[in-house]
Structure formats: C-alpha cells, structure tokens
KEZA-555930 format. One record per residue (C-alpha): residue in one letter; x, y, z. Coordinates in pm, whole numbers, padded with zeros to 5 digits, always signed. Example, Ala and Ser with C-alpha at 12.3 -4.5 7.8 and 13.67 -1.06 7.14 Angstrom:
2
A+01230-00450+00780
S+01367-00106+00714
END
This chain:
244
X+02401-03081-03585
X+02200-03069-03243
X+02507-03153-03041
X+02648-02846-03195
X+02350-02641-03124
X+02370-02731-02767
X+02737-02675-02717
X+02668-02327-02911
X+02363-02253-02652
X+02556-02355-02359
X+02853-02114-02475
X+02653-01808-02574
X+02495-01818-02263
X+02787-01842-02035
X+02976-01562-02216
X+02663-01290-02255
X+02514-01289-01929
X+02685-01099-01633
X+02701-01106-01298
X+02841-01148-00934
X+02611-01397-00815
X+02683-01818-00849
X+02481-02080-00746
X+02550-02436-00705
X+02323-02720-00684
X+02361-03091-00601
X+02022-03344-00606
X+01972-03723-00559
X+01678-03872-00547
X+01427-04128-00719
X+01328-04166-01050
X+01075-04423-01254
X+01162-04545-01597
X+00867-04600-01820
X+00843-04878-02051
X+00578-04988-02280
X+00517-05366-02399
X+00466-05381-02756
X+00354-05699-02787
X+00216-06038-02568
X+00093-05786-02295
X-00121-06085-02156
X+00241-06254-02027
X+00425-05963-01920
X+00364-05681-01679
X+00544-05377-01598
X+00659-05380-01219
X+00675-05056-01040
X+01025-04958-00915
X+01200-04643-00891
X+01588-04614-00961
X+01787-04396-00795
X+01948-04053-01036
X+02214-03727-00891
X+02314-03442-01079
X+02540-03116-01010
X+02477-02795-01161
X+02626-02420-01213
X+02365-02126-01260
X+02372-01771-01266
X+02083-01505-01261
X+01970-01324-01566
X+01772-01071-01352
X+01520-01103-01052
X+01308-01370-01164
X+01488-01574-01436
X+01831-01769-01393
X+02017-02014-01615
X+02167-02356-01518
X+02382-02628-01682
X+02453-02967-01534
X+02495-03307-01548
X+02304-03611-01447
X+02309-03933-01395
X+02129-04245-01393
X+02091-04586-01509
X+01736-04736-01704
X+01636-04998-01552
X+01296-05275-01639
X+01133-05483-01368
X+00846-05671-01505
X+00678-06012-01372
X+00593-06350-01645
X+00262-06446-01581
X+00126-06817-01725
X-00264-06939-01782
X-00498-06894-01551
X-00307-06605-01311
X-00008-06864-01274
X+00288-06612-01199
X+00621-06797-01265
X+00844-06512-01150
X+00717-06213-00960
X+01009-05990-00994
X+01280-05969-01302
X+01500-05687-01310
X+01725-05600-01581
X+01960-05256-01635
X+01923-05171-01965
X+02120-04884-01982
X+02353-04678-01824
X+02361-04292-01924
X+02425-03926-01845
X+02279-03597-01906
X+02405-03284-02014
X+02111-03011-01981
X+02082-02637-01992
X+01711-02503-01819
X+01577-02211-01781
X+01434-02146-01416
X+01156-01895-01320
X+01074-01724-00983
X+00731-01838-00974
X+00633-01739-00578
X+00794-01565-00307
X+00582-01808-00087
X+00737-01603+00284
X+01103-01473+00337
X+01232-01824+00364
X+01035-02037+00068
X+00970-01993-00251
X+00855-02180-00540
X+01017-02209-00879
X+00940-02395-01222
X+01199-02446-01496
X+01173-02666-01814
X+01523-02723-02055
X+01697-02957-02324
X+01981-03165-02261
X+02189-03423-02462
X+02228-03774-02393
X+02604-03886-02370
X+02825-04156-02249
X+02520-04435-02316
X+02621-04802-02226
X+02428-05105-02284
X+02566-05308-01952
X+02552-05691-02118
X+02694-05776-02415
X+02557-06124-02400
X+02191-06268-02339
X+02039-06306-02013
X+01869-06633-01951
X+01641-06710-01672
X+01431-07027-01602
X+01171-07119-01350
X+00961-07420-01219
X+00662-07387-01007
X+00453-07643-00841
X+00048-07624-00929
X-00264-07798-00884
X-00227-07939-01293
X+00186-08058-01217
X+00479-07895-01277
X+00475-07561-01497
X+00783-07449-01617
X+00949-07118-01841
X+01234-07063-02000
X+01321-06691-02125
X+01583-06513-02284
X+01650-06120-02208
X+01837-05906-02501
X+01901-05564-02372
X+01969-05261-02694
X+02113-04989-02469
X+02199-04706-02716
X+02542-04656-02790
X+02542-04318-02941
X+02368-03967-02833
X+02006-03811-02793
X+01830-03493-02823
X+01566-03486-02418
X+01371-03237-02301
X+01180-03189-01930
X+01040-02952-01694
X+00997-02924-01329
X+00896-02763-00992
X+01137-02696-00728
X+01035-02565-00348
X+01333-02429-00193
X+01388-02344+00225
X+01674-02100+00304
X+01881-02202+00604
X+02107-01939+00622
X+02255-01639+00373
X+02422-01908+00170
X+02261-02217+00165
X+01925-02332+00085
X+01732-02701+00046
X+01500-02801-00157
X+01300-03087-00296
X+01259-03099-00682
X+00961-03299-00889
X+00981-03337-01265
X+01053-03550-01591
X+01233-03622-01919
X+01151-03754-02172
X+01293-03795-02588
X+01081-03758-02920
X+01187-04129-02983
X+01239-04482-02901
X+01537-04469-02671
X+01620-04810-02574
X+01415-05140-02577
X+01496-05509-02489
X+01391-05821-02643
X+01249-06062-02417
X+01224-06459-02601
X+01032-06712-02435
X+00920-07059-02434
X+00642-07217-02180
X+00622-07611-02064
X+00790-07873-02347
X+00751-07659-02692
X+01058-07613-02826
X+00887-07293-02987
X+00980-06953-02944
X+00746-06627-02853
X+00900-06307-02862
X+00801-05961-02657
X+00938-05605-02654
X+00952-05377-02423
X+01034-05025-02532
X+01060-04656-02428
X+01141-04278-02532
X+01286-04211-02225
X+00992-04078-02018
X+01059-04076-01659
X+00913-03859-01376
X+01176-03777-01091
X+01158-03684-00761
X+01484-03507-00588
X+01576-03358-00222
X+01934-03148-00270
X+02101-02864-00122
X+02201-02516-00308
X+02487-02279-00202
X+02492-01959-00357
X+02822-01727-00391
X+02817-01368-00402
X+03130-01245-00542
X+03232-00923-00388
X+03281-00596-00635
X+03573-00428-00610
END
C-alpha cells in the first residue's frame, strides 16, 4: 500500500504540473549512520565515521518559490565500533562492518527560502522516499579475534558479527538546507546539509562474544531506524526549453 502511494504521488505530480523549465541535480558527499547499542554498552562503543552517499535528481518549478524533485540515492550502512575489556583495556580500536547496502527513491518538496544577492540563495526542502534494492552484504558470520599484551598477562577476545540487512522495502522521510552559487545562466553549485531517517528499526547486527578461557557466550545488539545526517557538495544545470 505505501509503495503504491508513492508511485501514485510521483505520477500525479509529473503529469499536473507544467512548465518549460528542468533542472538537474547530481550530489556526493558524506553521511553518518547512527546506531544505538541495546545492550552491554560497557563493552562496546560506537566509533565515529562517515560513509560516503550520491544521488541524481529531476525537478521542475511549481511557481516562483516552490519546485518538485524526484531522485535516487545511494549509499551503503555501515557500523564501526571499538571492544573495550576491564579496566579501559581496548582489545580492538576499530571494527568496521557494512551492514547494508541500499537505495533511495524520494520525492521533496523544495522552498525558496532567501534570495541571499543575485548569485546565492538559500533553500530548505523536506520529502518521503522508499527504500528499495536492500542487500545484507554477508551471508555468513564474521569472526574476529584478538590478543593483547598487559601488565596482568595475556588478554584475549573472541567475537562473532551477524549482520540483518533488510531484504525487503521501507517507508523514510528527511529534510534539508541547500545554499546554492550560480556560475553562469545554466549551472549552479551548491552544498546540501540534511538527514533521513524511518519510523522503525531498519537494520541491526548481532555481535556474540566471549572474553579470556570461558567457553560462555555474551551477546550485544546494535540497532537503528535509519537516522543519518548528510552533508553534500553537487552541481545543478537547469534547462529552459524554448516556446514555440
């Protein structure tokens, strides 16, 4: 049902609103993918690192101020986190796991907000797209093991990563600002900052892990709905059809 109201909005507005004027957009940039652990937050810690995202889009104005866009996007979720033992022991700084692969089919709405001076202005836009052509990348379980030296001996870890990259489709939203520079009648640049997000758990992947000699098992989770702010620099070129 929401894959068909998308489709239906994407359609109705493509056929109803008229014009001479096309713009075309291409962005790539940065983008950090938020995860939350659910459990065992004393072993695990979230890394910051920012994965790279592009997209391509069509618009047309619906009058001075307001224009409509469709595009698609793409990027890949990604989870860097460190283990960290008793007493600040870290056993691995740095693991980094793709959890998914995905792309984005969105409609926004953008606003005029500021004619800042004849060559920059400022505009916000917020829309919905649809989640398609989601991948988990491993369909087997990553294992990882590590020794360090300390003052108390050898410490060692052994984990296992499970990654649940979702296979079907999903309903985001997001908003952003864009500042755009015109170079010339035809083209301008711009830099874009924003987000997405989704209402619900999007992914998540199942870390297992043992410490020193016990044979038994801990488990962690790290999940999230998809929040992730962007930031883009991309180029626009705008064709005015001539009237005959």
């Amino acid at each position: 049902m929401n894959k068909c109201l998308i489709l239906m909005g994407l359609l109705l507005v493509s056929q109803s609103l008229f014009g001479q004027t096309h713009v075309f957009e291409f962005g790539l940039g940065v983008k950090y993918d938020h995860f939350k652990v659910k459990q065992t937050e004393d072993v695990f810690d979230n890394n910051f690192d920012m994965g790279a995202m592009a997209y391509v889009s069509y618009g047309r104005p619906i009058n001075e101020k307001l224009n409509w866009q469709v595009g698609l996007s793409t990027n890949n979720y990604k989870l860097n986190f460190k283990v960290m033992g008793p007493e600040g022991i870290i056993y691995s700084s740095r693991e980094l796991v793709s959890v998914m692969r995905s792309n984005r089919l969105y409609l926004n709405l953008e606003h005029t907000t500021k004619q800042i001076s004849p060559k920059l202005k400022w505009v916000n836009g917020a829309g919905i797209s649809l989640l398609i052509g989601t991948k988990n990348p491993y369909d087997v379980i990553l294992q990882r093991g590590t020794e360090i030296s300390t003052p108390n001996g050898p410490q060692s870890i052994q984990i296992n990563i499970q990654t649940y990259g979702k296979t079907g489709s999903a309903i985001m939203i997001g908003a952003g600002t864009k500042l755009y520079y015109q170079v010339n009648k035809d083209f301008r640049i711009f830099t874009h900052l924003g987000f997405i997000t989704s209402t619900g758990e999007l992914t998540k992947v199942e870390v297992n892990y043992v410490e020193g000699s016990s044979s038994n098992y801990k488990k962690a989770i790290f999940t999230t709905n998809g929040f992730a702010p962007y930031f883009n620099f991309g180029i626009q070129y705008t064709w005015l059809k001539d009237v005959k």
